[in-house]
C-alpha positions in Angstrom: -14.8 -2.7 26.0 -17.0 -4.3 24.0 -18.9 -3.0 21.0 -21.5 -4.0 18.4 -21.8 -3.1 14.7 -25.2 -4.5 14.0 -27.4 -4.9 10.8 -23.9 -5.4 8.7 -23.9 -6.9 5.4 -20.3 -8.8 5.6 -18.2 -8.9 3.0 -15.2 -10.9 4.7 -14.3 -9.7 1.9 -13.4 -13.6 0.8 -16.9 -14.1 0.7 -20.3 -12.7 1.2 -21.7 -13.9 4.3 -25.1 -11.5 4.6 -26.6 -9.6 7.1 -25.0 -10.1 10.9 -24.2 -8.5 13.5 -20.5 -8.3 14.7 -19.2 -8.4 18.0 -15.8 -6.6 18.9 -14.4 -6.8 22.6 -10.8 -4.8 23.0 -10.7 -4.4 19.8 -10.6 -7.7 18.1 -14.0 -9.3 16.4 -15.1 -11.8 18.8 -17.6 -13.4 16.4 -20.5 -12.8 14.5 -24.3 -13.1 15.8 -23.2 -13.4 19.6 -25.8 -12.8 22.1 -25.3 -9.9 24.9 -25.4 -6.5 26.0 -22.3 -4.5 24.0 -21.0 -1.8 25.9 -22.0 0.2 22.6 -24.1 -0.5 19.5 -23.0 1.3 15.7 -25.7 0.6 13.3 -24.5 -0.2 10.0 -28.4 0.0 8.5 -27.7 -2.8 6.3 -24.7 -1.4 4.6 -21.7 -2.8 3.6 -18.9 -4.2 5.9 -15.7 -4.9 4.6 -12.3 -4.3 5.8 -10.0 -1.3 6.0 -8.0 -0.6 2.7 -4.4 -0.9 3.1 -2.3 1.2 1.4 1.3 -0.7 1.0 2.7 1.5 -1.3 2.3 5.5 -0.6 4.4 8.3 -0.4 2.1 11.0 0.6 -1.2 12.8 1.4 -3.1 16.1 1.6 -0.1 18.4 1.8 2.5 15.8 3.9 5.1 14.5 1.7 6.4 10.9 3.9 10.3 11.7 2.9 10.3 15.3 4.2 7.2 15.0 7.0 7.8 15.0 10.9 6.2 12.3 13.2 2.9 14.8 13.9 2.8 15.3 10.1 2.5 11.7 9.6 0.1 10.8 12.5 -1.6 13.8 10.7 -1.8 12.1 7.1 -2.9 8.8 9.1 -6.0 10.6 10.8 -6.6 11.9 7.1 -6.3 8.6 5.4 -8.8 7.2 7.5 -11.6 9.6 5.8 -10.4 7.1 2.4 -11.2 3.9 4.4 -8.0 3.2 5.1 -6.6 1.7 8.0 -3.2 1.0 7.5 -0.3 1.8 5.4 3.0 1.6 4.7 4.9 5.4 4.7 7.0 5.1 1.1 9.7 7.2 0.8 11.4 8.1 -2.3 15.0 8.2 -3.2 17.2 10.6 -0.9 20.3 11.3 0.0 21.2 8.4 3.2 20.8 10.9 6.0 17.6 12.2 5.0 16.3 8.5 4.5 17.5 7.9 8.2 15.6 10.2 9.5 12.6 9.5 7.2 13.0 5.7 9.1 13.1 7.7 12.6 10.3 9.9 12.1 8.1 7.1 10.9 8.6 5.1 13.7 8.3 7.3 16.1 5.0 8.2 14.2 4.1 4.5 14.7 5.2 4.6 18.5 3.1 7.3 19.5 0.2 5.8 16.9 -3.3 5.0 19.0 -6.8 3.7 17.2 -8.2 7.2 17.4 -5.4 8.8 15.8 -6.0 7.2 12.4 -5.0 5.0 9.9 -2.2 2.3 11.7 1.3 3.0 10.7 2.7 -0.4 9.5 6.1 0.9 9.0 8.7 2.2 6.0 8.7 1.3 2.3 11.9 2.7 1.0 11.1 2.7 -3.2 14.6 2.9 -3.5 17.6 3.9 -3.3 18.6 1.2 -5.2 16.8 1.7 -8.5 18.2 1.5 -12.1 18.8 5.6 -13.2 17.9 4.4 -16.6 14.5 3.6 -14.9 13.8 6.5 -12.8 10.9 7.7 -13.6 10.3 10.6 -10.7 12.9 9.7 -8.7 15.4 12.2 -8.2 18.7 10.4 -10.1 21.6 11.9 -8.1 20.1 9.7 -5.5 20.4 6.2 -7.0 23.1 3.8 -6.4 24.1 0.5 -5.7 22.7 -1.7 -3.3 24.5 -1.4 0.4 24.3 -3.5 3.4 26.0 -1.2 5.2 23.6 1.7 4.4 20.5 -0.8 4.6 21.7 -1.5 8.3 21.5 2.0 9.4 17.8 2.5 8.1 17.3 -0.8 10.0 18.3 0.5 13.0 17.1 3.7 12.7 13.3 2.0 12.5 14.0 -0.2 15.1 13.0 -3.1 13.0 10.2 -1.6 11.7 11.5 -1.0 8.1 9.1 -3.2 6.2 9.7 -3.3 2.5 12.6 -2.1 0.1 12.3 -2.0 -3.7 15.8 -2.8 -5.3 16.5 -3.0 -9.4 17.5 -7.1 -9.2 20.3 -6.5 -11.9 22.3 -4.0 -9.9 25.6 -5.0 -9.0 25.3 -6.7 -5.4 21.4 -6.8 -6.2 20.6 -10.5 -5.5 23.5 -11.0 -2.3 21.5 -7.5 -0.7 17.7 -9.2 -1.6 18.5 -12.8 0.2 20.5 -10.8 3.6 17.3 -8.3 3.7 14.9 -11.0 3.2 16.5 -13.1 5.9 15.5 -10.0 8.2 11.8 -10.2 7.5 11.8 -7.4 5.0 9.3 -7.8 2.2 11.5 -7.0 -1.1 9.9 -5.9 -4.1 11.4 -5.3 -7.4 10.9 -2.1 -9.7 12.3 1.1 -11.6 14.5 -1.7 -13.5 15.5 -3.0 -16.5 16.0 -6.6 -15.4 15.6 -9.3 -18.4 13.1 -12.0 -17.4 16.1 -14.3 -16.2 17.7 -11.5 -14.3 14.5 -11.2 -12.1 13.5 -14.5 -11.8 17.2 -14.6 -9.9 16.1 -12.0 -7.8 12.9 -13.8 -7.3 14.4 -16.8 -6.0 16.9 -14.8 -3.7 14.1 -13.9 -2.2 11.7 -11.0 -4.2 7.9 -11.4 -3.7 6.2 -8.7 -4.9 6.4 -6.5 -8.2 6.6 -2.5 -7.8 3.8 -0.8 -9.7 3.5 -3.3 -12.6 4.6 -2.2 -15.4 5.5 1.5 -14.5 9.2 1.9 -14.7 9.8 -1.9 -16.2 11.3 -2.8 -19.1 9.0 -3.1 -22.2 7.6 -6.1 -23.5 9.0 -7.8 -26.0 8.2 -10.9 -27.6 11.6 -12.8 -27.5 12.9 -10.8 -24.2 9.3 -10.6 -22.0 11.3 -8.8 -19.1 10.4 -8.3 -15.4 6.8 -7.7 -15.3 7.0 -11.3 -17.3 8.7 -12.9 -15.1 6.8 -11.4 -12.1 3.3 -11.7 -13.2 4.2 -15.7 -14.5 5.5 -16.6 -10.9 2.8 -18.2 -8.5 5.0 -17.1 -5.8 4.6 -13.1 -6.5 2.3 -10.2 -5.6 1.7 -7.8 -7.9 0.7 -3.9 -7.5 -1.0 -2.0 -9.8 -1.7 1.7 -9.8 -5.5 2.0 -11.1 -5.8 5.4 -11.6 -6.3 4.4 -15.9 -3.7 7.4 -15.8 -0.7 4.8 -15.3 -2.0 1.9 -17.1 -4.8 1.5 -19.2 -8.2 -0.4 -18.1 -7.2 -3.1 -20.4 -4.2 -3.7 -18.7 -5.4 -3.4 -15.2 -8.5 -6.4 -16.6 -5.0 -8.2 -17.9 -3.5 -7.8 -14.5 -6.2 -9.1 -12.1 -7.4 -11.8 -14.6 -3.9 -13.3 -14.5 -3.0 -12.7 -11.5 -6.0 -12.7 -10.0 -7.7 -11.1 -6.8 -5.4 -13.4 -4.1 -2.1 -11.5 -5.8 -3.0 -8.3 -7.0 -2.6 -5.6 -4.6 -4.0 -2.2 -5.2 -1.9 1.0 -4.2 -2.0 4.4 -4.6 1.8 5.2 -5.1 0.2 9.4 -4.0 2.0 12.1 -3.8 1.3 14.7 -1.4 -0.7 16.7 -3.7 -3.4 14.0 -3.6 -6.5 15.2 -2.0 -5.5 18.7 -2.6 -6.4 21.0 -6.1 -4.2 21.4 -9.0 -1.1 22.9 -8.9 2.7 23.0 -8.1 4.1 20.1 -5.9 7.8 18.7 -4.5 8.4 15.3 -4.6 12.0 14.5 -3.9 13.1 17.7 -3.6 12.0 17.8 -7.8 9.1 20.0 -8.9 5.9 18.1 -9.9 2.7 20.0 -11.4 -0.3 18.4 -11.0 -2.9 19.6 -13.7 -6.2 17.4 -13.8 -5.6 15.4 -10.9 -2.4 14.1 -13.0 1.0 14.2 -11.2 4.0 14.7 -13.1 7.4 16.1 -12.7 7.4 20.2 -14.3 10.6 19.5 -15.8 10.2 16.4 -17.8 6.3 15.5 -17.7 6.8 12.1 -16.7 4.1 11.0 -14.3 5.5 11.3 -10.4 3.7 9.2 -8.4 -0.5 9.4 -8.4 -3.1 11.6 -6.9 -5.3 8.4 -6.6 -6.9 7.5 -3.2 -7.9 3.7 -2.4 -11.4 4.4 -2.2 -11.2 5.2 -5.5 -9.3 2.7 -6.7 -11.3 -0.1 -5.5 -14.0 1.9 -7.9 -11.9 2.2 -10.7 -10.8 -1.9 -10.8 -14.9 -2.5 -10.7 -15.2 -0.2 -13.9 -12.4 -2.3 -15.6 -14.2 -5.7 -14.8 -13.8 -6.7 -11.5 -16.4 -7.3 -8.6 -16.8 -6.6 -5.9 -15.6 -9.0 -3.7 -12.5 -9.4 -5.9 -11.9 -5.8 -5.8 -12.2 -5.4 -1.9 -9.7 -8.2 -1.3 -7.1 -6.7 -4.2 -7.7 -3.5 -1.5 -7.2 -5.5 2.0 -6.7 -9.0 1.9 -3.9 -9.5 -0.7 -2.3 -6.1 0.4 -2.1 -7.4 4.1 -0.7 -10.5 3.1 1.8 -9.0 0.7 3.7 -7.8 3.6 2.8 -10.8 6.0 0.1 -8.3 8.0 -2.5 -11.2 8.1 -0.1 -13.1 10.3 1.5 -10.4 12.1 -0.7 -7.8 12.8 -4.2 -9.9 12.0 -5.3 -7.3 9.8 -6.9 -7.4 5.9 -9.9 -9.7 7.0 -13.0 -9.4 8.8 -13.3 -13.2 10.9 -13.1 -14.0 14.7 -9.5 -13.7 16.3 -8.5 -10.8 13.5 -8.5 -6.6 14.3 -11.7 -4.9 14.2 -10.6 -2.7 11.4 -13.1 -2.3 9.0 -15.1 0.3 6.7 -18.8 0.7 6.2 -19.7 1.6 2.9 -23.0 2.4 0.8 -23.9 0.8 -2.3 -21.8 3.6 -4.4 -19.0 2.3 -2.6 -18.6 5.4 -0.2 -16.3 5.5 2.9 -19.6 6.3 5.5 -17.9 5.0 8.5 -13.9 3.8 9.5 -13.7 1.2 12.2 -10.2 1.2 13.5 -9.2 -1.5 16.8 -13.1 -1.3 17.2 -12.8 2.3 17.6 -15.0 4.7 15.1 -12.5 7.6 14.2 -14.5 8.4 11.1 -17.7 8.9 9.9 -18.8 10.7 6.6 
């Protein structure tokens, strides 16, 4: 099958490379300009052409919480999702007792096993933010849930995904922390660190064991001090290091998000969502975690304590809100595919996050407001606004 999206102005999104046309065959660009008679032609009227958003940090949409949600609920959130330009994401769970977790694992997977380009969003595999977060850092996470870091457990949510279990946040100065980071990291897992109160030293041992990316900078992270700077420090300072940011100017202020991307810039900051199921739905009362969260102007937080749980943020929005706080375009759209997909080694294993011969045809076309008009997913339109 080969298909055409003509009159596209390409933003790879590392550069701007104009007005082309781009030629897909099974689902894969094939090049840009290429002469021939596509099977079918989508006319992107000179709009712009960048690629999918991918979400690596989300725990929910539109009613379906990822902990809780069956396989059809999930292929249901992915089909959603898509309507936000996104084409891939990472199903987050949050801390749970080990059983549920293992079957959060299962029903994912099987999600992504029966997952096809028409059904939505692809289904990259688990996150698990936690279990193995400091209580003294827990932000919405239920705290009869945290413990120490297990090999044993971590095995069974392994097997459970069938080695799809992607990423794993872990609080590095936990007893067992840094042996549990280098054996997971040895098994392709991307680690991040978060919901700690690691000193600077503390992470940059669990950085060397293996940590690459920082969990919601910031949020859940020791405070800065000027003679102890603490994890975000330590993680924003390291070359080595992806950082996500929640930009919702709920979580952090726009200040701090120009402070972020400036330092960190576009080729390691990652923008994510960290939503809840109530996002895309209207103010009200929520469950995250099996704790009650009310969401009251499009602000998540738990009814009991009023700390913020999660976001109600969506990505298209968030590559709006990082342009409001400085950025431009091009360096918001990568901090929304590019630098996601190569946080968790997606542009090498999937070819995903960048619009260039040889890599998925997953891509959005947007207007100059930066609205989702059209989702491109394996070549295949499964939205259009």
């Amino acid at each position: 099958m080969r298909i055409q999206v003509r009159n596209a102005h390409v933003l790879t999104p590392l550069e701007d490379i104009g007005v082309v046309n781009i030629s897909i065959r099974d689902g894969v660009i094939e090049s840009f300009n290429v002469q021939g008679t596509p099977d079918k032609i989508i006319d992107a009227e000179r709009q712009y052409v960048a690629p999918g958003y991918i979400d690596t940090h989300i725990h929910g949409y539109a009613g379906i919480d990822v902990t809780e949600a069956s396989p059809e609920e999930i292929l249901e959130m992915s089909q959603k999702l898509a309507g936000r330009g996104v084409t891939a994401f990472l199903a987050s769970t949050v801390a749970a007792p080990h059983e549920k977790l293992v079957q959060a694992c299962r029903n994912i997977t099987k999600a992504a096993e029966s997952w096809s380009p028409s059904k939505g969003a692809r289904i990259l595999g688990p996150h698990l933010e936690g279990p193995y977060l400091n209580p003294s850092m827990k932000g919405a996470m239920n705290e009869a849930y945290l413990r120490k870091p297990s090999l044993k457990e971590f095995e069974d949510y392994y097997l459970a995904s069938k080695g799809l279990l992607r990423k794993i946040t872990v609080a590095p100065e936990l007893e067992g922390a840094i042996d549990f980071i280098k054996s997971v990291k040895s098994r392709g897992i991307t680690v991040s660190l978060g919901h700690s109160q690691a000193t600077y030293d503390e992470t940059l041992r669990g950085i060397e064991a293996g940590a690459t990316v920082a969990n919601h900078i910031f949020n859940q992270m020791r405070q800065f001090h000027h003679r102890e700077p603490g994890l975000p420090f330590a993680l924003l300072l390291n070359p080595n290091t992806f950082i996500e940011m929640i930009v919702d100017f709920i979580h952090l202020h726009p200040a701090t998000v120009q402070l972020v991307f400036k330092l960190a810039g576009p080729l390691r900051t990652v923008l994510i969502t960290d939503a809840v199921s109530a996002s895309g739905l209207p103010d009200g009362e929520y469950v995250l975690g099996g704790l009650k969260i009310t969401v009251k102007n499009g602000v998540s937080r738990l009814s009991e304590s009023g700390a913020l749980a999660g976001s109600t943020l969506t990505m298209d929005n968030a590559v709006k809100n990082v342009i409001k706080a400085g950025a431009g375009l091009l360096e918001a759209l990568t901090m929304a595919s590019y630098t996601p997909s190569k946080s968790i080694e997606a542009l090498t294993r999937e070819k995903i996050g960048y619009l260039k011969p040889g890599y998925k045809a997953d891509l959005i076309i947007l207007d100059e407001k930066l609205n989702v008009k059209k989702t491109i997913i394996n070549g295949e339109l499964v939205y259009e606004g």
